[in-house]
Every structure is written in C-alpha cells, then in structure tokens.
C-alpha positions as CSV (number, residue, x, y, z in Angstrom):
1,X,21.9,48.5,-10.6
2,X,19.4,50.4,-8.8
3,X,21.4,54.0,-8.7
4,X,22.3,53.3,-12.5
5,X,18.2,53.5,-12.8
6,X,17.6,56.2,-10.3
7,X,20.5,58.0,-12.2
8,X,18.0,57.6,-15.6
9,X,14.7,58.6,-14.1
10,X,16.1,61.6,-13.1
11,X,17.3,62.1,-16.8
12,X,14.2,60.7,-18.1
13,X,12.1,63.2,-15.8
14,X,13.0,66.1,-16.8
15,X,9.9,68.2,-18.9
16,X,12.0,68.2,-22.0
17,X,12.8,64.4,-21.8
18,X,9.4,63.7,-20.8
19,X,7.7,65.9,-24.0
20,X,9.9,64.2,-25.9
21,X,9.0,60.7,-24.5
22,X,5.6,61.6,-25.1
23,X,5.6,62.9,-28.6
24,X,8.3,60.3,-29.7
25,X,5.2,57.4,-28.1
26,X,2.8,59.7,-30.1
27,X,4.8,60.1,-33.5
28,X,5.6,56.2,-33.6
29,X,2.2,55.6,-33.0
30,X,1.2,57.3,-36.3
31,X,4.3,56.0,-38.1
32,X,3.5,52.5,-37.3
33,X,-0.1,52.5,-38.3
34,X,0.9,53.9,-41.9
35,X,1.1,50.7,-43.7
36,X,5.0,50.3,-45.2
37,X,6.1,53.2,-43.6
38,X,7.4,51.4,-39.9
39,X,10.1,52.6,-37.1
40,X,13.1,52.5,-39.4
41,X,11.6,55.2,-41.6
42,X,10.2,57.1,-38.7
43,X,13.3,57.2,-37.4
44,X,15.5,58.2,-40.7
45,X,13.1,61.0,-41.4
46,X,12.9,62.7,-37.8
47,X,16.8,61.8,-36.7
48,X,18.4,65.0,-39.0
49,X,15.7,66.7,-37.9
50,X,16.5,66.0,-34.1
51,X,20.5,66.3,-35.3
52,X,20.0,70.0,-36.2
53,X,17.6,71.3,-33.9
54,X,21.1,70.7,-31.2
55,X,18.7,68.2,-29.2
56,X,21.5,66.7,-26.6
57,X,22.1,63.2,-27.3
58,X,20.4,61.4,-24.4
59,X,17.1,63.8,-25.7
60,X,17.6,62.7,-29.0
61,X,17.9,58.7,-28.7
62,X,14.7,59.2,-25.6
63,X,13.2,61.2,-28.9
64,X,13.9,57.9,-31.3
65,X,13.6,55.2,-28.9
66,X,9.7,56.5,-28.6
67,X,9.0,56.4,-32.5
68,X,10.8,53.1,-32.5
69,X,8.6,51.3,-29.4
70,X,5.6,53.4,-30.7
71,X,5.4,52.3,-34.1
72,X,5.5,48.7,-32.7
73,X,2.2,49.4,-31.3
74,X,1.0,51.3,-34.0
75,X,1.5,48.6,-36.8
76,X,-0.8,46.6,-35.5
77,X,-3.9,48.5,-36.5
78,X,-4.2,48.0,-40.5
79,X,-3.4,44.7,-39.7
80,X,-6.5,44.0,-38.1
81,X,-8.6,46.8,-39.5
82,X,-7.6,46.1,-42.9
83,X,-5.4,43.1,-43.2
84,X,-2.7,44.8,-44.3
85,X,0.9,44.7,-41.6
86,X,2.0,48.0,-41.0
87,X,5.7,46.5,-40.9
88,X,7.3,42.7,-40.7
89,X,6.7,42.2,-37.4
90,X,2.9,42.8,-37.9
91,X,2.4,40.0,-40.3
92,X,1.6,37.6,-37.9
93,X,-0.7,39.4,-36.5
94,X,-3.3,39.1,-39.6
95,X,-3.9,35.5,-38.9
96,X,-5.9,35.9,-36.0
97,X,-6.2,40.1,-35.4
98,X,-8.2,40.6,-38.4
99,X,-10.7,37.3,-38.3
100,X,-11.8,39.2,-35.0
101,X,-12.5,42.5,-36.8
102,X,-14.9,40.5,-39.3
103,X,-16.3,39.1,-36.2
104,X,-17.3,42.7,-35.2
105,X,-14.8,42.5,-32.3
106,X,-12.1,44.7,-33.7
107,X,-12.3,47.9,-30.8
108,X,-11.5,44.2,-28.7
109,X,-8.4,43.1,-30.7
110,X,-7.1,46.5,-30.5
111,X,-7.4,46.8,-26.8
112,X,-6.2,43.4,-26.3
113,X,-3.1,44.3,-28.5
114,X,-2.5,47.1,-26.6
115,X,-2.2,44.7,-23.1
116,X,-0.7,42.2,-25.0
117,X,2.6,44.6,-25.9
118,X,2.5,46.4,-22.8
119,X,3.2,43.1,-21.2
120,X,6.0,42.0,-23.4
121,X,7.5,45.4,-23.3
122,X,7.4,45.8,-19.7
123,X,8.8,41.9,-19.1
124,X,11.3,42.5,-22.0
125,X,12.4,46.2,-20.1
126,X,12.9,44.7,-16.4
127,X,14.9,42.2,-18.7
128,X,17.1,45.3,-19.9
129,X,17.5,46.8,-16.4
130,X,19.0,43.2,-14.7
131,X,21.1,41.8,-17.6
132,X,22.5,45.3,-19.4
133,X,24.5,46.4,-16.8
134,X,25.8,42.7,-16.1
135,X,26.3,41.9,-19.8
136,X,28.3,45.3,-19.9
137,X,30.6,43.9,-17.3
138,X,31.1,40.9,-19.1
139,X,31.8,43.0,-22.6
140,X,34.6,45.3,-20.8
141,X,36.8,42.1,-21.4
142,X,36.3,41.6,-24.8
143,X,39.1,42.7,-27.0
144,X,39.5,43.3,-31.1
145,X,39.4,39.6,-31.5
146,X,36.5,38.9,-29.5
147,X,34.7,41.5,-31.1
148,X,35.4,40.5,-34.4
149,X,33.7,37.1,-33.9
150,X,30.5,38.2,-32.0
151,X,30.2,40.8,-35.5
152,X,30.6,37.4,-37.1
153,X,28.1,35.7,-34.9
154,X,25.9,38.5,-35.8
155,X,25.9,38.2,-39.9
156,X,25.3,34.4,-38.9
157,X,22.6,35.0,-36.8
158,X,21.0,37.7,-39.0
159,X,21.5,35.4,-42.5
160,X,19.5,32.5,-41.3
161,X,17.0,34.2,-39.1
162,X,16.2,37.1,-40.7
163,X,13.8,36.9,-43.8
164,X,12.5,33.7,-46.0
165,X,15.7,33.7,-48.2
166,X,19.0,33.5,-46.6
167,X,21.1,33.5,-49.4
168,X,19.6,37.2,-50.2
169,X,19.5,38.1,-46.7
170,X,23.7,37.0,-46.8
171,X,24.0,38.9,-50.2
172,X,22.4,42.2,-48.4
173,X,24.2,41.9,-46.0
174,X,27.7,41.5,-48.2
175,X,26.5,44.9,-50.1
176,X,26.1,46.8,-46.8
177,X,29.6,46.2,-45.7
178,X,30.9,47.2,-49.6
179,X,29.2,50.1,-49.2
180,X,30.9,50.7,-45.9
181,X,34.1,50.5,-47.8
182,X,33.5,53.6,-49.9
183,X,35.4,56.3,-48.6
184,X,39.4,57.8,-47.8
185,X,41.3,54.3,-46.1
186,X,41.5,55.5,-42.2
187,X,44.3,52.8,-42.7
188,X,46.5,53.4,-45.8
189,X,45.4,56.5,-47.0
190,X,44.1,54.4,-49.8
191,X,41.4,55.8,-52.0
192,X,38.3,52.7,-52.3
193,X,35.6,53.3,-54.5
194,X,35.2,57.0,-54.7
195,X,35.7,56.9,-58.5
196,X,37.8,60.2,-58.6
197,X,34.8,62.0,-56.9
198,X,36.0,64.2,-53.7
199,X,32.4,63.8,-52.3
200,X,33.0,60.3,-51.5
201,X,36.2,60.6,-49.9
202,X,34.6,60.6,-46.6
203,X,32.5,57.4,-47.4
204,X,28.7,57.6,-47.8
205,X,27.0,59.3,-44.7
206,X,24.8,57.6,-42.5
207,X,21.6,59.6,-42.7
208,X,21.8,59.9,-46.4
209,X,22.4,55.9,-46.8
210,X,19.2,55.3,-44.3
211,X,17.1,58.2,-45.4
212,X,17.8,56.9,-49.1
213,X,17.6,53.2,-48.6
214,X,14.0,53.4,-46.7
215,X,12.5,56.6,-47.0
216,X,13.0,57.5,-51.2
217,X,12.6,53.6,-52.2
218,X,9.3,53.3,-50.4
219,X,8.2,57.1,-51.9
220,X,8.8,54.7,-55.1
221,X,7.0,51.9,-54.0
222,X,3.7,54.3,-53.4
223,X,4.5,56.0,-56.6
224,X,4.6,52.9,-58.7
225,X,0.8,51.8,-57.0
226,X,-0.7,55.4,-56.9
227,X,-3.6,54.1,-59.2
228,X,-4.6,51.6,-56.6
229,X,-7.3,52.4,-54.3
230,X,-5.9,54.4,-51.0
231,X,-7.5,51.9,-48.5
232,X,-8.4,48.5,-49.7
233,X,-11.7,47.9,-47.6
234,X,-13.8,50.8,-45.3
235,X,-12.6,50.3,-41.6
236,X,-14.9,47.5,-40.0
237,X,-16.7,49.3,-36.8
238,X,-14.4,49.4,-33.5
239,X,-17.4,49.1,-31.1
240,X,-15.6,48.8,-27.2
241,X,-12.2,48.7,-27.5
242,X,-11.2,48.0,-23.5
243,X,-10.6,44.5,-23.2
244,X,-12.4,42.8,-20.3
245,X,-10.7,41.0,-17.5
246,X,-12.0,37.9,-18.5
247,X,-10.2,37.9,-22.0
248,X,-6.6,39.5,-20.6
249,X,-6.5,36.1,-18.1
250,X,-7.7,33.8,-21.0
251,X,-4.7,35.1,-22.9
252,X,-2.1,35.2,-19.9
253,X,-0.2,32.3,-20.8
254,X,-0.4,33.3,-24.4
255,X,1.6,36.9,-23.7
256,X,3.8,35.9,-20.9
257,X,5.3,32.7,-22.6
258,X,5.4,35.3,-25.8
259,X,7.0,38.1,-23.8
260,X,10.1,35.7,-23.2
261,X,10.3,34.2,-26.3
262,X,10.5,37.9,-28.2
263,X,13.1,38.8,-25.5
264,X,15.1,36.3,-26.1
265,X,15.3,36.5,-29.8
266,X,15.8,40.2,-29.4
267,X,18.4,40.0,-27.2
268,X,20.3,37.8,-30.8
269,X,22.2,40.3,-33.0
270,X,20.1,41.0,-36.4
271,X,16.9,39.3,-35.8
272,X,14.5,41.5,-34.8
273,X,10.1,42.0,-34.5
274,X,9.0,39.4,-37.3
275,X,11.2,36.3,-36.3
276,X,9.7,37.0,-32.5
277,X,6.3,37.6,-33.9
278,X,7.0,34.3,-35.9
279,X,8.2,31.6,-33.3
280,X,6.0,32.6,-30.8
281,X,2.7,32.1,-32.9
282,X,3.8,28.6,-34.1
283,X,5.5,27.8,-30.2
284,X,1.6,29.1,-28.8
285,X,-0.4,27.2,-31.7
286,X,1.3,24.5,-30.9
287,X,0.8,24.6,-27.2
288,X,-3.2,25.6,-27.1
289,X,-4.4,24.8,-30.6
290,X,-6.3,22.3,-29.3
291,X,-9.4,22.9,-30.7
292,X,-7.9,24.0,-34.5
293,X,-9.1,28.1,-33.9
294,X,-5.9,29.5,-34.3
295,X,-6.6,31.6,-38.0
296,X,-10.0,31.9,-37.5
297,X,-10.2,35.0,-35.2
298,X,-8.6,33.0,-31.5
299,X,-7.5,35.7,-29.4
300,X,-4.4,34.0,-27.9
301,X,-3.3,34.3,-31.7
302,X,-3.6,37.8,-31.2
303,X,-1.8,38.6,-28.1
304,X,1.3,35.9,-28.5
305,X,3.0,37.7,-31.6
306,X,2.1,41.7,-30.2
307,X,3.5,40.3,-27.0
308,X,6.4,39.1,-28.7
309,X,7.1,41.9,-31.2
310,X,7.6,44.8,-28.4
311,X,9.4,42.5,-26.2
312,X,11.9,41.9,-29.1
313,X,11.8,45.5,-29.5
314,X,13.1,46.5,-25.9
315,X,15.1,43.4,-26.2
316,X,17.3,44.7,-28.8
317,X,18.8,47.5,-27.0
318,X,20.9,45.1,-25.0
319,X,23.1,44.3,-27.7
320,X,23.0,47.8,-28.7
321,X,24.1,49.0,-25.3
322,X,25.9,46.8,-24.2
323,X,28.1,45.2,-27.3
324,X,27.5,48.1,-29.7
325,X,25.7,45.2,-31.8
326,X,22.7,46.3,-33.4
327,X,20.4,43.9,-32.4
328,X,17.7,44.7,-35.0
329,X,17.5,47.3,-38.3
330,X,16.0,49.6,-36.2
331,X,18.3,49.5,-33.7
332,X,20.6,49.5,-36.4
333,X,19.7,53.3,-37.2
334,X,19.6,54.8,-33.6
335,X,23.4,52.8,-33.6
336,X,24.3,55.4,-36.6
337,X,22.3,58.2,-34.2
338,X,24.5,57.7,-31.4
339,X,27.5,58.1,-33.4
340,X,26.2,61.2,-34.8
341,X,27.0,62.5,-31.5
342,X,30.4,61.2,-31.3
343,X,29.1,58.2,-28.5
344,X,30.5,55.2,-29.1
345,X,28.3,51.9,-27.6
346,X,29.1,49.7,-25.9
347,X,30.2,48.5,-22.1
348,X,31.9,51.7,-21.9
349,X,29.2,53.5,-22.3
350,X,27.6,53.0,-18.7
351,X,30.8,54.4,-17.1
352,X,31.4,57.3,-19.3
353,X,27.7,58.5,-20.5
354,X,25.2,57.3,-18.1
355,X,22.9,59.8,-18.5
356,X,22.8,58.3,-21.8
357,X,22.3,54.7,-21.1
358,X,20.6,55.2,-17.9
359,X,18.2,57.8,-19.6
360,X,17.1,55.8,-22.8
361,X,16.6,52.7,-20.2
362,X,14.2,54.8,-17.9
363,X,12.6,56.3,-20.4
364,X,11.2,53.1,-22.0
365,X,9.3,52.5,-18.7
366,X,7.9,56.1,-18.7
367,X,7.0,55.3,-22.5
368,X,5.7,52.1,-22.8
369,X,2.9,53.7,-19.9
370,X,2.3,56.4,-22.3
371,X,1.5,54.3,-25.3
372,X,-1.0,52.2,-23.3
373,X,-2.4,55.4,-21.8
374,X,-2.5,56.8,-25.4
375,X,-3.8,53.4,-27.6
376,X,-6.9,52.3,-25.1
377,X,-9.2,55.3,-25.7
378,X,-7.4,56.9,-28.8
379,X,-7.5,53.5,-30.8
380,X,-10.5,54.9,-33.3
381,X,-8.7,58.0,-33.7
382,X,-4.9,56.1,-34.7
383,X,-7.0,53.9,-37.2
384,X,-8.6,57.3,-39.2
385,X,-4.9,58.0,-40.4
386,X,-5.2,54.7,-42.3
387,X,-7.6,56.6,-44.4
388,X,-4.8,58.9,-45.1
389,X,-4.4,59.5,-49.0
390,X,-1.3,58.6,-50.8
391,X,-1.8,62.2,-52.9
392,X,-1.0,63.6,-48.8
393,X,1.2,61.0,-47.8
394,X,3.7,60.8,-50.5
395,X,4.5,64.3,-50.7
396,X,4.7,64.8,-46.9
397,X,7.4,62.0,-46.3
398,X,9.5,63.3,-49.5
399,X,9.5,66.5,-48.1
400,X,10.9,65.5,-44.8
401,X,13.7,63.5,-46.5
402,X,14.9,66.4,-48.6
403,X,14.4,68.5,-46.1
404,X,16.2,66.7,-43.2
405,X,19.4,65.8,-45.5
406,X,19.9,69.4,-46.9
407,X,19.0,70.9,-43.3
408,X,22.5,68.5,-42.4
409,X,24.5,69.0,-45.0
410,X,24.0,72.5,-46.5
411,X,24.6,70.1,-49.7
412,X,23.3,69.8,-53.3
413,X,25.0,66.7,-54.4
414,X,23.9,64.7,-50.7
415,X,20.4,64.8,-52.0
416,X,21.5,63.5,-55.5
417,X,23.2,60.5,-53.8
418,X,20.2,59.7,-51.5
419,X,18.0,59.7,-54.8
420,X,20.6,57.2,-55.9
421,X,20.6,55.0,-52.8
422,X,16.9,55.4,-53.2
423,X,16.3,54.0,-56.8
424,X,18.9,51.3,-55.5
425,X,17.0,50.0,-52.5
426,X,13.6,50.0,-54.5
427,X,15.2,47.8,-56.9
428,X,16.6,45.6,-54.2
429,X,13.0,45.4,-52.8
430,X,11.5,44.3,-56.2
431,X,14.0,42.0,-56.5
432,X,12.4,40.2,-52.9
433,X,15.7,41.5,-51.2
434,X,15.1,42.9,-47.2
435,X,16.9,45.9,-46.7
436,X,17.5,45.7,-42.9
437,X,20.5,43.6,-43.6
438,X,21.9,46.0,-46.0
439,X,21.6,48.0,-43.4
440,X,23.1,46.3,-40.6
441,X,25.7,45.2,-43.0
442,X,26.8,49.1,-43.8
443,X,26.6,49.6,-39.6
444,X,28.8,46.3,-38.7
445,X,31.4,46.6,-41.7
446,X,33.7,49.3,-40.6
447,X,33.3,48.5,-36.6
448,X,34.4,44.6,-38.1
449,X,37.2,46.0,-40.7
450,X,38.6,47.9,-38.0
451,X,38.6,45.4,-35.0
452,X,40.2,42.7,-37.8
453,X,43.0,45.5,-38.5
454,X,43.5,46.0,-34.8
455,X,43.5,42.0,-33.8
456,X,45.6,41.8,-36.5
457,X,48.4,44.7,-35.5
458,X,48.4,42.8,-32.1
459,X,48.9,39.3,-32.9
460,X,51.9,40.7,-35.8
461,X,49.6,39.4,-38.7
462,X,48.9,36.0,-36.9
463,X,45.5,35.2,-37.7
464,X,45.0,32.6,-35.0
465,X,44.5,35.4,-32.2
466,X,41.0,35.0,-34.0
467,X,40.0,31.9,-32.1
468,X,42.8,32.1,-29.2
469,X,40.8,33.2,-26.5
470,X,37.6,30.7,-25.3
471,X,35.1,33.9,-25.7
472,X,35.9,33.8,-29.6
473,X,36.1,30.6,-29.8
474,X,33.0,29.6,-28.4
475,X,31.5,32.4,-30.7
476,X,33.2,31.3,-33.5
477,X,31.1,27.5,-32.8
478,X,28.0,29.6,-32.5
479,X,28.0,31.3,-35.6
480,X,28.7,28.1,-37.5
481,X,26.2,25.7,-35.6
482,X,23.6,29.0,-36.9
483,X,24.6,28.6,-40.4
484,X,24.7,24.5,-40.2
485,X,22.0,23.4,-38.1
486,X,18.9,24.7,-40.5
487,X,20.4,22.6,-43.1
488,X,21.2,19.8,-41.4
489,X,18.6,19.0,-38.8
490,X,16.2,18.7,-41.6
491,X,18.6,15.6,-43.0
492,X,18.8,14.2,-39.2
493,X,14.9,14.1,-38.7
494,X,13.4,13.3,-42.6
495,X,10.4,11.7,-41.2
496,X,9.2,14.7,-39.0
497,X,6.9,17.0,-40.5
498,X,7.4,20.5,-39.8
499,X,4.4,23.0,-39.5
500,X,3.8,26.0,-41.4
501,X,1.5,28.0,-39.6
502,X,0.9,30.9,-42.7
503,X,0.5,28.4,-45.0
504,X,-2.2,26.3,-43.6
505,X,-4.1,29.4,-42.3
C-alpha cells in the first residue's frame, strides 16, 4: 500500500502535475462559487479542452480531479454570502452558513468551512489510500454476473437516495441508459435509434452528451432569468476570516462524526455531495441541538455538512477506481474522461496504470493542502466573482462549450446535437427532473448491456448465473432492501415522527 503511494507522489510531484494540481484547486474554486454552475460543468467545459491539448491521462484526471474537489469548497461561498448554493451539496449549508453572515461573522463561516472540508477531505482521502487498493483486490474476482448486479445495486442506490423524487430520479435514470443505446449494435450489427442518420452510428459521444446536458441547459436557465438582478443582495462584510482555535475544537465532533458519515455515503454508487451534506446535518442536529440553535446561525451546522460534502467527494473515487462505478455525477464525468483515453476502471487498473491510480490518489493530498492554503486568505477575493455579471458569464461558458466540442470533433453537426441535448436537459430541469442520474444512467447502460450479454454467452442463455454466485446474490438483496425499506419502515413505525430539518428551519 505504501509503494502504490510513493509510486503516486512521485507522479503527482512532478512541476506539470503539481501546476496542474494547483490550477485545477484554483479553477474549481471559481467554478464552485458561481452559483449553478458546480464541478460537473467545470469539468465538461475544461475536459475537451484538456483532451486536445495531448495532456497525458494521469495529467488530465490530476487536472479534473482539482476542479471537482475545488468547486466543493468553492460552493460554499454564495451560500453564506448570499444564501444562494452554489451546487446540491451546498444547500445545506444555507441553514446555518448564512445566519452567521447576518450576524456579521461571515469572514468566520468562511474560514471555518474551509477547516471543516479540509478535515472531511483529508479523513475521507486516508479512507481512499487503506480501502482502494483492498477493495480492488476484492473486485479482481468479480465476473460479468457480479458486475451486472453491483450496476443494479447502483440504479437502486442512486433512485432512492439521490433527489426528493425517486420516481423521476428512476425515470432519469431509464433515459440515460436509452440514450446509451443509440448507436451501431457492437453485438448484432443492428442499427438502434440512429433514424437513418450516419452520425449516430457511433452512438452519442460523451463530451457532447455532458457538455450539452449541463453546460447549454444551464446557458438556458441564465438566459430565461437575464432580467433578474445579477446578485440578489450586496455581499455582507467578511471582517476576519481565520477561525480561532477556540471555534475549530467547539466544532470537532461536529466535522469528524460528519467526515465519516460523507465517506461512507460516498463510498455508495450514485449518491453523491447533497445526500452527505443531508444526513449529517439532521444525524448532528439531532445529537447537539440541545439548545434549538441549529438554523439560526450555530456553527456546528456549518461545519457538519462542508465536512461531509468533500468527504463524499474523495469518497466517490473508490467506487470509481476500484469497481469502475461512478460513485457520484461528477465522478460520473471524469469515468467518461478516463475512457477518452482508452483506460478502462476498475481493479485492473492498479496493476496495469498505476501512475494513473496512484497519481490521482496523491494528488488529492497535495490538493486538498492547496485549497486550504488558497481559501483562508483569498476568501474575499473568491466571493468578488459572485458579483460576476450574467451579460460576462453567459457568453464566456457558451464559448467554452462550442469551442471545446468543435476543437474535438472538427464537426458541424456535433455542435447541433449538443444544442439539442441542451434544450432537452433544460426541459428536464423545468420539469423538477435531476440530471445526474441521466447521466449516470448514459455511463452505467452500456458497461451493464454488455456485462448482461457476456453473463449471458457464459451461462448459454441461463439467466440464473445472475444470482449464482453469493457476491450477486447478496447484491441482488441489497439493491432490493434499498428500493423496499423507504417504503416500508414508514408502515412498520406509524407512530414515530420523522424530522425534517429544512422544513422547520
């Protein structure tokens, strides 16, 4: 375990890997602070970008992996400045981040957000380092049939964890893998859903589904409020933004039971920042609200979701790594970069590219130091690009879109079917669907059509190789105590009143 990390540092160390690091920490940073724009459009925009400019691949995923940690920190600054999350995972940081800023102690709730993720990145990184390399060890035995059920495990998990409505989050998830399915059959040479066009014989590519999906729907989304005022209220003064000693031990419990909690849910296939963010506010409300401050500006409220959010973040790479399992949307994007370069996750992975595995791993550590380095003194300078205009924004990020798709594809008719994947995900999103499990859906559906086909080939058709083994079977119970359990513990347990933190603050 320890030469697999010296291995990385030595990757990670290099000047270009380290300026990379760096701007990646710095570029996330901005990203994340920009409300709606988050890590999953950072990293669409920038990853042709990094594609063409023939960045090696361990460079280009220490590149993304930066922007996508970054922007974790980042997103928490318009939602205490303003009240306004920068992403999902931020929301639960409004409850208590910005009470604090009307208090006058927002340069505070800044600094203490930047401890608070530092820890819960750090615990959730050493996390990476011991169980990664084991869990690897553990995937090398799975086969096609095994892998087909933990990709089952995975739309279970994701459907009743991620977002308030299942049912959408399922039905995002079903269009994701249909859209999978456009393309030439690798199988039967069948032709599925290209409607006679030759451009879609090779299926939908990956940066033009992701750039379109995120990137042109929420150009829409600004579009369609340009007439609303650029920044809702004028930032609230910062004052001292180092935290004192005395309010980092105060909070202690607060981010190290938070740093576990986000690592563990990271670690589950398709949850991701905002369910972390989520059940460690309610788990630490319920533990210290003793006194009813939690909402009204307590700074344990503060530190237990932006503890929890970046440990989910680093969290997520293990299933990434390890199982080739996005474990988040974002991760779900640096997945499609990896495969961009021909590099196929999973256990093999550690064997065969370990400057890859090794590097990304080492490079969080050097990372996570940078954006603490950079978010203590720089804090009042992060929080002036929330005064960004959108007449500057918009055009910036639509230039970068078009841009990075043509710069890949040398192609008129990839930038008409990215506008059309755009105008499709901003209906999605008016209609209250999350795109994440579109996304995830489009990643998981050909790695799950093709490990079926292959189970399938073995077995002679039999379907019960499904469940034969006691690895798919025991995922196979998994994914359907996930889908049963929510509906039926509330049937078990009618008298018990369940809280609802956001709605009583």
């Amino acid at each position: 375990m320890f030469d697999f990390l010296i291995e990385g540092f030595g990757v990670a160390l290099t000047p270009l890997n380290l300026g990379l690091a760096f701007l990646g920490a710095l570029l996330g940073t901005l990203f994340g602070a920009l409300p709606g724009i988050g890590p999953i459009n950072g990293i669409a925009i920038l990853m042709p970008l990094a594609y063409t400019l023939g960045l090696p691949a361990e460079s280009a995923l220490i590149l993304l992996a930066g922007i996508y940690t970054g922007a974790e920190y980042g997103g928490r600054m318009s939602s205490i400045l303003l009240n306004v999350p920068g992403d999902a995972g931020a929301v639960m940081t409004t409850l208590d981040g910005h009470p604090l800023a009307k208090k006058g102690l927002a340069g505070p709730a800044l600094g203490l957000s930047a401890v608070s993720s530092f820890v819960g990145a750090t615990i959730a990184i050493l996390g990476l380092t011991l169980f990664a390399p084991l869990l690897a060890e553990v995937a090398v035995m799975f086969g096609p049939a095994e892998f087909f059920a933990l990709m089952v495990f995975a739309f279970s998990s994701m459907s009743v964890m991620m977002g308030k409505d299942p049912i959408k989050t399922a039905i995002g998830a079903v269009l994701g893998v249909l859209i999978a399915t456009v393309g030439v059959d690798s199988g039967t040479g069948v032709m599925r859903f290209t409607f006679g066009l030759p451009e879609l014989y090779d299926g939908i590519d990956f940066v033009v589904m992701i750039i379109g999906l995120f990137a042109i729907s929420e150009i829409l989304l600004m579009l369609e409020h340009a007439n609303r005022d650029d920044v809702d209220s004028e930032l609230p003064p910062l004052g001292r933004v180092f935290v004192s000693i005395k309010e980092i031990l105060f909070c202690k419990g607060a981010m190290l039971r938070s740093s576990l909690i986000g690592f563990i849910i990271g670690v589950l296939p398709g949850t991701g920042a905002s369910v972390a963010g989520a059940v460690a506010y309610t788990t630490e409300k319920r533990l210290s609200d003793k006194e009813g401050t939690f909402g009204h500006g307590d700074m344990r409220g503060l530190a237990a979701p932006e503890a929890a959010n970046n440990a989910s973040a680093a969290g997520s790479f293990v299933p990434m790594l390890t199982l080739g399992i996005p474990g988040s949307g974002t991760t779900a994007v640096l997945l499609g970069a990896l495969m961009l370069y021909n590099i196929t996750p999973g256990p093999m992975m550690f064997t065969e590219r370990p400057e890859v595995a090794g590097g990304l791993i080492a490079s969080l550590y050097i990372g996570n130091l940078v954006l603490l380095a950079l978010n203590l003194p720089l804090a009042g300078v992060f929080a002036r690009v929330l005064t960004i205009p959108r007449w500057v924004l918009v055009p910036a990020i639509a230039i970068l879109a078009f841009v990075g798709v043509y710069q890949l594809h040398s192609d008129l008719t990839a930038i008409y079917l990215m506008l059309i994947i755009g105008v499709f995900g901003y209906l999605l999103r008016k209609l209250g669907f999350s795109l994440a499990p579109v996304i995830l859906g489009y990643v998981l559906g050909g790695l799950m059509e093709q490990n079926l086909r292959r189970a399938l080939s073995i077995s002679g058709g039999d379907v019960g190789i499904l469940w034969q083994s006691g690895i798919s079977l025991g995922l196979w119970i998994a994914a359907a105590a996930l889908l049963v359990l929510p509906w039926l513990l509330p049937k078990l347990l009618p008298n018990r009143r369940q809280e609802a933190p956001i709605e009583d603050d």
